[in-house]
C-alpha positions in Angstrom: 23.6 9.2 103.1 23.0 12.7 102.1 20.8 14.8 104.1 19.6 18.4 104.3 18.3 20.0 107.4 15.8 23.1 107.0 15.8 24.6 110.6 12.7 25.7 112.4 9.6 25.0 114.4 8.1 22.5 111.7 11.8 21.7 109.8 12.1 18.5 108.1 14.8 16.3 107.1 14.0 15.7 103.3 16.1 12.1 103.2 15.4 11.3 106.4 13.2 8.1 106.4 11.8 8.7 110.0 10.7 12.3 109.3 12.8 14.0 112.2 12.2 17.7 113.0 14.8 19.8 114.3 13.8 22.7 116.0 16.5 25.4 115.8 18.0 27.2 118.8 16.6 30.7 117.6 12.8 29.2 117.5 13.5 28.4 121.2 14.4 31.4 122.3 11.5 33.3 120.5 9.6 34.1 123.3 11.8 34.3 126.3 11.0 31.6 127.9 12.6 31.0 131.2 12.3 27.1 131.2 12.8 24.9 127.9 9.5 23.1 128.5 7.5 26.4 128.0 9.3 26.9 124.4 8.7 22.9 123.8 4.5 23.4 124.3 4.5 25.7 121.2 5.5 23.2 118.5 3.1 20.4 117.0 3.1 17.4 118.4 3.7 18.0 121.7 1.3 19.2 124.6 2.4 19.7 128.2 1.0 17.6 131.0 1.4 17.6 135.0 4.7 15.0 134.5 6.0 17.2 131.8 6.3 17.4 127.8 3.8 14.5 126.0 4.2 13.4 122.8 1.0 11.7 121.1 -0.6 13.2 124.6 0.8 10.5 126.6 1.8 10.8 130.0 5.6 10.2 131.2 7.5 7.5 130.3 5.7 7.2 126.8 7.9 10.0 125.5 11.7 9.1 125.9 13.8 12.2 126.6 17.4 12.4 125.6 20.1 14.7 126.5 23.0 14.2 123.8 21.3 10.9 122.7 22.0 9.5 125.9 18.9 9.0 128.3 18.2 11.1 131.3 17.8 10.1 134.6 14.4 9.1 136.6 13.3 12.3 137.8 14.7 14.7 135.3 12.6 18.1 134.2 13.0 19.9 131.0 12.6 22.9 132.9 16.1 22.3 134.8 17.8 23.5 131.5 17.9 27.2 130.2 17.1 27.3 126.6 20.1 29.5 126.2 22.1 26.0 126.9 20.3 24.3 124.1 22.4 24.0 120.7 19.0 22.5 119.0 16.0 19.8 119.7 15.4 17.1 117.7 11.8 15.4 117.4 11.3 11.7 116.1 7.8 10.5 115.4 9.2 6.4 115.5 12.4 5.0 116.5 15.3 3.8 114.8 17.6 1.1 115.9 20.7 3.6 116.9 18.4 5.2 120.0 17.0 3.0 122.8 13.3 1.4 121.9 12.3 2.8 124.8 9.6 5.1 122.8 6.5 3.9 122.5 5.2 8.0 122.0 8.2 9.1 120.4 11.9 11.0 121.0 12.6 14.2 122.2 16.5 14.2 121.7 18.2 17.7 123.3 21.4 18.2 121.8 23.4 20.9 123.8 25.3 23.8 122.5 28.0 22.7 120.3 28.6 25.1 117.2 31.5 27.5 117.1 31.8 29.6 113.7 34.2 31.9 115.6 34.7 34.4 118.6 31.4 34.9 120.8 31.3 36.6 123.7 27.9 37.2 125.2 26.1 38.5 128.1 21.9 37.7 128.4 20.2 39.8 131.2 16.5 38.5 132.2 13.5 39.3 134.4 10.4 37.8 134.7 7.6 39.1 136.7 4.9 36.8 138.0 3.1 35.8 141.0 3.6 39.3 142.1 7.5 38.7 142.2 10.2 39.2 140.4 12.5 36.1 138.9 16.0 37.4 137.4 18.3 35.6 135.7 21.8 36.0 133.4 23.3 33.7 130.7 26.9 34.3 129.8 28.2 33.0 126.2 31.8 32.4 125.4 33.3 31.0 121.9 36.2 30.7 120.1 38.1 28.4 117.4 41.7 28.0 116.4 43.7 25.8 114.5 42.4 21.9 115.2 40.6 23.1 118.1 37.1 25.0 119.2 35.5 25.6 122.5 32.1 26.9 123.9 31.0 27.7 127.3 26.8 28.8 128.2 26.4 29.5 131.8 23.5 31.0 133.8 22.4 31.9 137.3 19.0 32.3 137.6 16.1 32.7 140.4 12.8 31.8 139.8 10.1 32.7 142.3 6.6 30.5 142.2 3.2 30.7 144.1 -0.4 29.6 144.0 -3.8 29.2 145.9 -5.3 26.2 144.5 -8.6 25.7 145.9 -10.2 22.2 146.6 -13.2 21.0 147.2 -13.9 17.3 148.9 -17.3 15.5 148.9 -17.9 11.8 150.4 -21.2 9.9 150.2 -22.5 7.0 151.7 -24.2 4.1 150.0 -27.6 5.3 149.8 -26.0 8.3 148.4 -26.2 10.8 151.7 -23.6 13.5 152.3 -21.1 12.5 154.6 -18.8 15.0 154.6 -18.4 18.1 152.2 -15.1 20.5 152.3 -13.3 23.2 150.7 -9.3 23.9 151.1 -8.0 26.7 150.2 -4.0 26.6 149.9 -1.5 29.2 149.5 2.2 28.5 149.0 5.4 30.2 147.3 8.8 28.6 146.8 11.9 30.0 145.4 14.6 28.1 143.3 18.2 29.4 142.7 19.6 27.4 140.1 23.5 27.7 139.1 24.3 25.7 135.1 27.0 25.5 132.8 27.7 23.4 130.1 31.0 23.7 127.7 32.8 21.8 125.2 35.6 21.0 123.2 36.2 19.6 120.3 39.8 18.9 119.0 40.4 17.5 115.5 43.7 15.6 115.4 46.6 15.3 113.1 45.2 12.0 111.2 41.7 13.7 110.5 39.9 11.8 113.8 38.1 14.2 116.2 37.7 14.0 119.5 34.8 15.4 120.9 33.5 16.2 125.2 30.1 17.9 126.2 30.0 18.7 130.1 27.1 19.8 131.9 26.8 21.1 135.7 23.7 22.1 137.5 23.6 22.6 140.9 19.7 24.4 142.1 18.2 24.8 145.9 14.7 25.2 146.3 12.6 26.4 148.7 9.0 26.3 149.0 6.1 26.7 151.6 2.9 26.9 152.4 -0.7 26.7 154.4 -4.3 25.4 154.2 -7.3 25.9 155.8 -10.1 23.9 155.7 -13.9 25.0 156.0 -16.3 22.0 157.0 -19.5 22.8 155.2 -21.2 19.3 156.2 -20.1 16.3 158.4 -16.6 15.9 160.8 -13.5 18.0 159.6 -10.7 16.1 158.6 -7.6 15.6 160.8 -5.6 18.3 159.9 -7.9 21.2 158.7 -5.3 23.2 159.4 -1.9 22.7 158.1 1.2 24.4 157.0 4.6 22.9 155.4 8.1 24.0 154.9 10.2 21.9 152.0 13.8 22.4 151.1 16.0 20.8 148.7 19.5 20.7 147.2 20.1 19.1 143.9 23.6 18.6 142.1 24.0 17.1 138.8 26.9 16.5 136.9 27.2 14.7 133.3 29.5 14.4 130.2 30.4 12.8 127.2 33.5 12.0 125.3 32.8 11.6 121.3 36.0 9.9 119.1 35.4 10.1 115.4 37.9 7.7 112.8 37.5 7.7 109.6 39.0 4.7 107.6 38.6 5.8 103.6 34.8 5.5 103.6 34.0 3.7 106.9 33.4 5.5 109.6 33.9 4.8 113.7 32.0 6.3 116.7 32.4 5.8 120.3 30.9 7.6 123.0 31.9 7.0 126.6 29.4 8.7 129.2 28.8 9.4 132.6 26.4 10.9 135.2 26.0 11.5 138.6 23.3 13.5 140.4 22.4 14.3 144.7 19.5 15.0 145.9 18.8 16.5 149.5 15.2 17.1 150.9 13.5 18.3 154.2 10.1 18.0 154.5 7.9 19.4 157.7 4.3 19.5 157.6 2.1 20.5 160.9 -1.2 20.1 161.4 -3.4 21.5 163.5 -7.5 20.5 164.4 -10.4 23.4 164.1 -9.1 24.3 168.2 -5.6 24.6 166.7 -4.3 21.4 169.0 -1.6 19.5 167.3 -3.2 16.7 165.1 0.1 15.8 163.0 3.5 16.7 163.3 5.5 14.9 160.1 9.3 15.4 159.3 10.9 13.5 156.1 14.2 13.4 155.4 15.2 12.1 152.7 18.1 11.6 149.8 18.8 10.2 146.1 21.8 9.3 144.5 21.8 8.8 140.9 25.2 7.1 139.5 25.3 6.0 135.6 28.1 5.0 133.2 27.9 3.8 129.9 29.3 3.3 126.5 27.6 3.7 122.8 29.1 3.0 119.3 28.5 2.6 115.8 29.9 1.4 112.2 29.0 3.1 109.1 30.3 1.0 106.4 29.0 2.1 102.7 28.6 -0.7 100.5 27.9 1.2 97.4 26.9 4.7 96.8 23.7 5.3 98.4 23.7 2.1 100.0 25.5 1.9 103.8 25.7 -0.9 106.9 25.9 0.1 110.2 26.6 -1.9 113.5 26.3 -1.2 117.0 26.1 -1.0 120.8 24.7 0.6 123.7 25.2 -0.2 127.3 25.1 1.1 130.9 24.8 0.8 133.9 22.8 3.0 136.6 22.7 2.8 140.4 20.0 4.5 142.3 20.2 4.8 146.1 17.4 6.7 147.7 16.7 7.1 151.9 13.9 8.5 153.6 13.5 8.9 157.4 9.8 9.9 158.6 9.2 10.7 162.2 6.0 11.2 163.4 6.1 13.2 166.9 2.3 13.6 167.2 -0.2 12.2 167.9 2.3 9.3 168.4 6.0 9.2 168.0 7.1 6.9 165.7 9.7 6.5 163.1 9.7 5.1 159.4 13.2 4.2 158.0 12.9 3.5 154.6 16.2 3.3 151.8 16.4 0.9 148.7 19.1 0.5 146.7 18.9 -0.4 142.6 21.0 -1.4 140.3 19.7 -1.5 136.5 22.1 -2.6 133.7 21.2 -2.6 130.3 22.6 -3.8 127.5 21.6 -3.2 123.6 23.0 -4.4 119.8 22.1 -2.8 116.7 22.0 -3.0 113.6 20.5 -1.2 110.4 20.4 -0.7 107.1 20.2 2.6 104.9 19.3 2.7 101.3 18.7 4.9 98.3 16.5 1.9 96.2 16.1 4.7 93.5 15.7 8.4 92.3 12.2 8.6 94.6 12.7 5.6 97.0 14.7 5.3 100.5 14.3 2.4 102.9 15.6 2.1 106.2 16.0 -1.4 108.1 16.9 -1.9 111.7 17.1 -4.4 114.5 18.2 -4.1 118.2 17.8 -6.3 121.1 17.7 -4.4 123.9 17.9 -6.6 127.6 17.0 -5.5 131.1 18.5 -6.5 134.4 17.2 -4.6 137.4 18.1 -5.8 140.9 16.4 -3.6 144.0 17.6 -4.1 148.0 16.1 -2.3 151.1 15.1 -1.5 154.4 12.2 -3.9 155.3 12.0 -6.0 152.5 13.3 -9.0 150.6 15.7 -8.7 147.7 13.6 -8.5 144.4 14.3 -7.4 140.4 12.8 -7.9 137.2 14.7 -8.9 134.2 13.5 -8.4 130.5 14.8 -8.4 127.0 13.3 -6.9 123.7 13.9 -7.7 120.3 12.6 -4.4 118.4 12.6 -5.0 114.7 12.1 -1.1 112.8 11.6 -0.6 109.3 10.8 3.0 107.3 10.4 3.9 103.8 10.5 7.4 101.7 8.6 7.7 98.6 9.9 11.1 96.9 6.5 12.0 94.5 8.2 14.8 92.5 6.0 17.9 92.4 3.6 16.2 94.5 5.7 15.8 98.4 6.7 12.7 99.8 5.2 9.8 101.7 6.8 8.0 104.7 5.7 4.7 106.1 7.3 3.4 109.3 6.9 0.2 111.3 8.6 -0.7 115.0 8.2 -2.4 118.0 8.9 0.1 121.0 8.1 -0.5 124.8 8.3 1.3 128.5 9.9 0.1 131.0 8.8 0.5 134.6 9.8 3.4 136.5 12.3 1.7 139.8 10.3 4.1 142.2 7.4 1.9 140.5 9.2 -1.1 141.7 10.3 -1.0 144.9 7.3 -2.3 147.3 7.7 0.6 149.7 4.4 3.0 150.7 4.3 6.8 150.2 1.8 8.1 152.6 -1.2 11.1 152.3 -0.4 13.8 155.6 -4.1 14.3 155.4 -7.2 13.4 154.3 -6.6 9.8 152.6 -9.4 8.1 150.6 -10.5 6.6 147.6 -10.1 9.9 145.4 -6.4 10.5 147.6 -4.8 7.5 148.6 -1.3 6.3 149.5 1.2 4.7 146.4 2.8 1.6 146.9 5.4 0.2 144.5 5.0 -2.8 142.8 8.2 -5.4 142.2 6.4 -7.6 139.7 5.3 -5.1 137.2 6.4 -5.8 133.6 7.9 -4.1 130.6 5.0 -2.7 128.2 5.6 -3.9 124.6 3.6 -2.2 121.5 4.0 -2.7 117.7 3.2 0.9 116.1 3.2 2.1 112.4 3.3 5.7 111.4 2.5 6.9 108.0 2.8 10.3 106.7 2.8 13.2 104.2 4.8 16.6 103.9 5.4 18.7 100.7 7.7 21.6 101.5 6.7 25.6 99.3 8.1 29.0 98.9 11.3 28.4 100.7 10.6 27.4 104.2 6.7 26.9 103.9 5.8 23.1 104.8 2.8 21.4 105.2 2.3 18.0 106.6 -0.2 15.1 107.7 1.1 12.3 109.5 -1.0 9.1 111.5 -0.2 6.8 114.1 -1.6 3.6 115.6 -0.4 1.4 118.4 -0.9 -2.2 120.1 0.3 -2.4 123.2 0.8 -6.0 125.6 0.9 -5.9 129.3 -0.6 -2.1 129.8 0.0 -0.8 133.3 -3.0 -0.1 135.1 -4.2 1.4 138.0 -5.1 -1.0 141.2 -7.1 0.5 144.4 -7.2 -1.5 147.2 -8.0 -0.6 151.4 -4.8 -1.8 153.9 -6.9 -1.5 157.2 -8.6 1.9 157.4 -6.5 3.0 154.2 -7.0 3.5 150.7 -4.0 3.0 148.8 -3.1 2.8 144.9 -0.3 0.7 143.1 0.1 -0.1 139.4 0.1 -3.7 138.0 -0.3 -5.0 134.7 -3.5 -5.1 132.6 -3.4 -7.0 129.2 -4.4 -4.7 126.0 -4.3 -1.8 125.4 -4.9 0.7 121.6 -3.9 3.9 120.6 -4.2 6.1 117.2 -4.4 9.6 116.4 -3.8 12.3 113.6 -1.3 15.1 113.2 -1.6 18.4 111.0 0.6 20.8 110.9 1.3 23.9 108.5 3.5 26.6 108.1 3.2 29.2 105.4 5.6 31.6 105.1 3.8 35.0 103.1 7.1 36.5 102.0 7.7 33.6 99.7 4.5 33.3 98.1 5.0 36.8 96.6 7.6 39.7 97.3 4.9 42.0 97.7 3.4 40.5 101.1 5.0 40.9 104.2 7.8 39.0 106.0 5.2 37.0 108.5 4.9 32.9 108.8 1.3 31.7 109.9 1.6 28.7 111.8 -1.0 25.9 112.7 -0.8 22.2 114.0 -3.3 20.5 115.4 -3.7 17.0 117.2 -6.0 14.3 117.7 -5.8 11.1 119.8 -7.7 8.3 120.9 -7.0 5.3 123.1 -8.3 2.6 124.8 -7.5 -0.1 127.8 -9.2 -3.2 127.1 -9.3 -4.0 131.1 -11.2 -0.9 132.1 -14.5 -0.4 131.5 -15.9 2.4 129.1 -17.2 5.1 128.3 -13.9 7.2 128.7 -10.9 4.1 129.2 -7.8 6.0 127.8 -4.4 5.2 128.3 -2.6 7.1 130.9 -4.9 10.4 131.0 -4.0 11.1 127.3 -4.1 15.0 126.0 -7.2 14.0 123.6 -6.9 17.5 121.5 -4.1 20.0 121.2 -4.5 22.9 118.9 -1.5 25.7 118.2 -1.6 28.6 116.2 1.0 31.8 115.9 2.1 34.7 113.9 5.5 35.6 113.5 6.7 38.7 112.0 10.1 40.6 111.1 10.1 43.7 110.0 12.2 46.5 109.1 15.1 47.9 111.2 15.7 44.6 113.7 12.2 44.6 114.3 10.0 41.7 114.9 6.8 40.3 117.4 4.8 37.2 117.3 2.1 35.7 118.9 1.2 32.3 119.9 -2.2 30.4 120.9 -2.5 27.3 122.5 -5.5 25.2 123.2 -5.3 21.8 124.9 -8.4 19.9 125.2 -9.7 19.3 128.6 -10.8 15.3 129.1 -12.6 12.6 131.8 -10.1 8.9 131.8 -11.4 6.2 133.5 -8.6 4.5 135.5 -10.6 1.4 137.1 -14.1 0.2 137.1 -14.1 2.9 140.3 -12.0 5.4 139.8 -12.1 8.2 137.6 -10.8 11.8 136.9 -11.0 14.6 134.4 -8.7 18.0 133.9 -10.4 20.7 132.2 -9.2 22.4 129.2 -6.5 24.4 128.7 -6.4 27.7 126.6 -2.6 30.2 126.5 -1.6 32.9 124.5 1.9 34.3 125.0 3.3 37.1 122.8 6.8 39.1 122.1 8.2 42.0 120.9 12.0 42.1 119.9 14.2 44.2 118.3 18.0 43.6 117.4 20.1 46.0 117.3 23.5 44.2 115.9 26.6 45.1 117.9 24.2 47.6 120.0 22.1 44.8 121.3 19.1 42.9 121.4 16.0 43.8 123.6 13.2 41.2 123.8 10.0 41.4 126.0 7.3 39.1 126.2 4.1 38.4 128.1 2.9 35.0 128.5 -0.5 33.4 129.4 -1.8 36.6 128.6 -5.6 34.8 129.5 -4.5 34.0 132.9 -7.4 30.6 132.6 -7.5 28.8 135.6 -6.8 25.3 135.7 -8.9 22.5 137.0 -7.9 18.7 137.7 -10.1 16.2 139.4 -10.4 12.3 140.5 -14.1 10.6 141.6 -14.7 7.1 142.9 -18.1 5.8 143.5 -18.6 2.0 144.4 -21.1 -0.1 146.5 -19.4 1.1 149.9 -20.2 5.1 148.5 -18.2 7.4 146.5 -15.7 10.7 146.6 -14.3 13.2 145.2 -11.8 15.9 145.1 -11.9 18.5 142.2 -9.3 21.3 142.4 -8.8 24.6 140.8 -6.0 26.1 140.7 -5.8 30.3 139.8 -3.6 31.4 137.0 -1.5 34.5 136.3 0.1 36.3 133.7 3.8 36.7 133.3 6.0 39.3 132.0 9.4 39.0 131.1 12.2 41.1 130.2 15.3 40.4 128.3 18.8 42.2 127.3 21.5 40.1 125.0 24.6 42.5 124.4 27.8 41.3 122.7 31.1 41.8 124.4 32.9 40.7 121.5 31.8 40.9 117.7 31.2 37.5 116.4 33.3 36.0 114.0 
C-alpha cells in the first residue's frame, strides 16, 4: 500500500491506519543530547519517569521498546545508545498484528542507522559539563555504496561523569500518633561510566533483485559509582547504619544482530529476519556501615552476574490481491535464557552467606495475520489477528522448579477516514497485554542495607503472577497545513484484567513488598499536539516552527481504595512547548520547555507516595558551516528544579514515611561534527 512519510518531531504517515510518527534522525540530534532518552522527553506523547521513557504516563513494561522491531532485553536503557547511532524512531499509538501485543501503552520502535546515499566520512567531538565535571565523548561516521552493495559504520567512545546529594527525610509514628523516630540523610555520591558502541551494516542486493540485509550492534560500558551518608537523629534511636558509604562497579557487554532477506515473486513479497542477542553483566557491590561511635554495624559485599542469551526468527507475506487491497501472513518466535547469580556475604555483625542464582528460560511463539485495504478514495481499513503464547520455565538456588505459561489471542482492527479539506479520522481497536517481568517471578528476596520499613521494604518475586490483558480503542484527528505544519487530537481508553498490584506484608521483624494480581483496572486520557511552521503560512515571516503538545491521563485500580488509585504511578500531565529557528548563513537555535505534572498514587489501602512536579528548559545554538563544519552548543535544564519523590504508610500499628529531594544542576554541552570526506 502506498505510503508517505513527512519526517519530524510530530510527522505523520498520511495512509497509515495506526497513525505512526517517525521522528527523524536530525530532530534527535537537535539539542546535543548525550543519551537518546533526553531527546525522546521532548516529543508529545512521551514523558520520562524513574524506569525510563512512558508512553500514556505509564510506568515500564506498559511501553514496549524495540530495537530493529525486535524486543529488547529485561534491563535495557534508552540511554545505553548514542543518538548519533540512531537512523530514526518510530512511535505507534496501538498495535498491529506484525509487532508483538505486548503494548498495552504503546511502541517505541528504534530503527538503527541504515541509509547510505553515498560516501560519508565523519568525525563528532562532544563535551558536556555537569555536576562540576566534565563528560567527553566522539562519534565516528563511515559510508559508502557501490554497485549491489552499501555499508555504514557509527561508533562512539564516550565518558559520562554523574553525581548527586539527595537529601531524605524519615518520620515513624506510633499508634496514638507520637513521634518515634524523625531523621534526615543527606547522601553524596558520583560514578563514572565509560561506554565503547558501534553498530554497522550491510546491505547487498543480489543478481535476481532479492536483498540481503545485516544490522550489528556492540556495546561494551564499565561503570563506577560511589558514595556516603550521614544520618542526623533529630528524635528517637538512630537507625543501624547512620553512617554508611558504598563502592559499586560493573561491566556490561552486549552484542546483537540481524540478518534481513528480501524476495520478490512478481507482486508478492517475502521477509525473513533471523536474530540474535547476547548480553554479560558483572557487578561488585560493598556497602559499610558504621553506628553514631563509628563501630562497625554492617559490612555487605554482593557479587553478582546476568547473562542474557536470545535467538529468534520473524517473517512475513505480503500478497496483493488487487490494487489497494493486500494479505499478509506471519511469524514470530524466540527464545531467551536468563541466568543471573548473586553471592551476599555479611561479615558483620554476623558472618553469613546468601547464595542466590536462578536460571529462566522463556520461549515465545506468535502467528499473524492482517489485512490492508483501500475500501475507497477516503477510506482504509486495516484487520489483524495474532496469537501470541508464553512458556516461561524458572530453576534456582533454594527453591522449587516453577513457570507460568500463557497464550493471547489479540484481535486489532483500525480505520482511516480521509475528509478532504477537512483532515482525517482514525479509529483503532486491539487487545494488548504485559507480561511479567522474570525478576518479578522468581521467589527470591532483595534486601534494604539500612533502615527497612513500611515506606522501604525488601522485594520478593512472585512465581504465580499473571499476564495483564486490556482491550483499548484509540480514536483520533490530524489535518496536516503549510507544508510541514500539523495539528492533531487523538484519545485513548483501556480495560485492563488481572492488574498487578502492590502487596505489603511483615516476614518477622521485616517489612517486605511483592506484586500479585488485582482484578480491574481503567485508563483514558487525551493528546494534543501542534506544530506550526511560520515560514509556510506566509513568505514574509520568519523560518521558526512553534511547537506544543500536551497530555492528560487518568486511571483507576478498582482493588485500591481512592481518592488517588492510579495505575502504576502514572505521569497525570505532561506539557511541551519549543521554538525552533533557522536563519541565515547556517544559523539556527531553539528552545524547549517541559512541564511534567507532579502526582500522589495510592498503591494499597496503606501505602502511598507522590513525586512532585517537574519543570525543564533546555536550549541550543548551532551553526553549520558545510564542508567547514558544524558547531552546536546547548545548555540543558537551564532551571536546575529540584526533584522530589516520596512513599507514606499509616495503618492501625502507626505510620511512616520517607520523602526525598534530590538537587538539580544545569548542563552544558559542547559539540564539533567535521567531515573528513564530502558526502555524496
Amino acid at each position: 500500500m502506498q505510503s508517505v512519510t513527512v519526517s519530524g518531531s510530530t510527522a505523520l504517515r498520511q495512509n497509515d491506519t495506526a497513525g505512526k510518527v517517525i521522528v527523524a534522525r536530525e530532530e534527535l540530534l537537535r539539542y546535543g543530547d548525550g543519551g537518546l532518552a533526553g531527546a525522546l522527553a521532548r516529543l508529545p506523547g512521551l514523558s520520562v519517569g524513574a524506569d525510563g521513557i512512558r508512553m500514556r504516563g505509564l510506568a515500564a513494561g506498559y511501553t514496549q521498546i524495540l530495537v530493529n522491531g525486535e524486543p529488547v532485553a529485561p534491563g535495557f536503557a534508552l540511554d545505553s545508545l548514542a543518538p548519533d547511532l540512531v537512523e530514526r524512531i518510530e512511535i505507534l499509538r496501538t498495535t498491529s498484528a506484525e509487532y508483538s501485543a505486548q503494548a498495552m501503552a504503546g511502541t517505541l520502535n528504534i530503527v538503527l542507522r541504515k541509509a547510505v546515499r553515498g560516501p560519508q566520512r565523519d568525525v563528532k567531538l562532544a563535551m558536556a559539563h555537569d555536576q562540576h565535571a566534565w563528560s567527553p565523548g566522539i562519534t565516528v561516521q563511515l559510508a559508502d555504496r557501490d554497485d549491489g552493495r552499501a555499508w555504514i559504520v557509527a561508533a562512539a567512545l564516550t565518558r559520562t561523569r554523574s553525581g548527586g546529594m539527595p537529601l531524605t527525610a524519615g518520620r515513624d509514628t506510633g499508634p496514638d500518633g507520637a513521634v518515634l523516630a524523625s531523621r534526615e540523610t543527606e547522601e553524596v555520591y558520583a560514578g563514572r561510566a565509560d561506554k565503547a558502541s558501534i553498530a554497522p551494516r550491510v546491505t547487498w542486493t543480489l543478481a535476481n533483485g532479492d536483498t540481503l540485509a545485516w544490522q550489528g550492534l556492540l556495546d561494551v560500558t564499565r561503570t563506577v559509582n560511589a558514595g556516603t551518608a550521614s544520618e542526623s537523629a533529630i528524635a528517637g534511636a538512630p537507625s543501624r547504619s547512620p553512617l554508611s558509604r558504598f563502592d559499586a562497579s560493573a561491566t556490561e557487554r552486549t552484542a546483537r544482530g540481524d540478518v534481513t532477506w528480501t524476495h520478490r515473486m512478481d507482486a508478492v513479497q517475502l521477509t525473513a529476519k533471523a536474530t540474535g542477542n547476547s548480553s554479560r553483566r558483572r557487578g561488585d557491590y560493598l556497602f559499610q556501615g558504621t553506628d553514631t561511635e563509628r563501630r562497625p554495624s554492617l559490612r555487605r559485599h554482593v557479587a553478582s552476574t546476568v547473562r542474557d542469551d536470545s535467538a529468534g526468527s520473524s517473517g512475513k507475506l505480503l500478497v496483493p490481491l488487487w490494487p489497494g487491497h493486500a494479505v499478509g501472513f506471519g511469524w514470530d518466535g524466540s527464545y531467551t535464557r536468563r541466568a543471573e547469580t548473586r553471592l551476599q556475604h555479611d561479615t558483620v555483625p554476623t558472618d553469613a552467606l546468601l547464595d542466590q542464582a536462578y536460571t529462566a528460560g522463556v520461549s515465545r511463539v506468535a502467528l499473524y495475520a492482517q489485512d490492508e485495504w483501500d475500501i475507497g478514495p477516503h477510506w482504509q481499513a486495516y484487520l489483524g489477528l495474532r496469537w501470541e503464547g508464553l512458556d516461561t520455565a524458572i530453576r534456582g538456588h533454594g527453591m522449587a522448579r516453577t513457570g507460568s505459561r500463557a497464550s493471547v489471542f489479540s484481535p486489532v482492527a483500525n480505520l482511516l477516514w480521509k475528509v478532504p479539506g477537512r483532515g482525517q479520522w482514525r479509529l483503532a481497536l486491539a487487545r494488548t497485554y504485559k507480561a511479567p517481568l522474570t525478576r518479578n517471578l522468581v521467589p527470591r528476596r532483595y534486601t534494604i542495607n539500612n533502615d527497612n520499613g513500611p515506606a522501604n521494604p525488601d522485594v520478593e518475586g512472585n512465581p504465580a503472577l499473571r499476564p495483564e490483558l486490556a482491550w483499548g480503542v484509540d480514536a483520533g484527528w490530524e489535518s496536516t497545513f503549510a507544508g510541514r505544519g500539523v495539528a492533531s487530537v487523538n484519545a485513548y481508553g483501556r480495560r485492563i484484567g488481572d492488574v498487578t498490584v502492590q502487596r505489603l506484608f511483615r516476614s518477622g521483624p521485616a517489612w517486605v513488598s511483592t506484586l500479585d494480581n488485582g482484578g480491574r483496572a481503567s485508563a483514558h486520557g487525551i493528546e494534543a499536539d501542534v506544530k506550526v511552521p511560520l515560514a509556510g503560512l506566509a513568505g514574509a515571516l520568519p523560518d521558526v516552527d512553534l511547537r506544543f503538545s500536551a497530555n492528560r491521563n487518568w486511571s483507576r485500580v478498582d482493588a485500591v481504595p481512592g481518592p488517588n488509585n492510579r495505575l502504576a504511578d502514572q505521569t497525570a500531565l505532561t506539557v511541551n512547548a519549543g521554538v525552533d529557528y533557522r536563519g541565515p548563513g547556517g544559523w539556527s537555535a531553539g528552545i524547549d520547555y517541559r512541564y511534567q505534572g507532579g502526582a500522589t498514587t495510592r498503591t494499597t489501602a496503606l501505602l502511598s507516595g507522590d513525586t512532585g512536579p517537574a519543570r525543564t528548559l533546555d536550549t541550543y545554538l548551532a551553526w553549520n558551516g558545510g564542508r567547514r563544519g558544524k558547531l552546536r552548543l546547548g545548555l540543558a535544564n537551564l532551571l536546575h528544579r529540584d526533584t522530589r519523590a516520596g512513599r507514606y504508610y499509616a495503618g492501625a500499628d502507626g505510620g511512616s514515611s520517607r520523602v526525598t529531594v534530590t538537587p538539580a544542576t544545569t548542563a552544558l554541552r559542547i559539540q564539533f561534527d567535521y567531515p573528513l570526506a564530502p558526502p555524496g
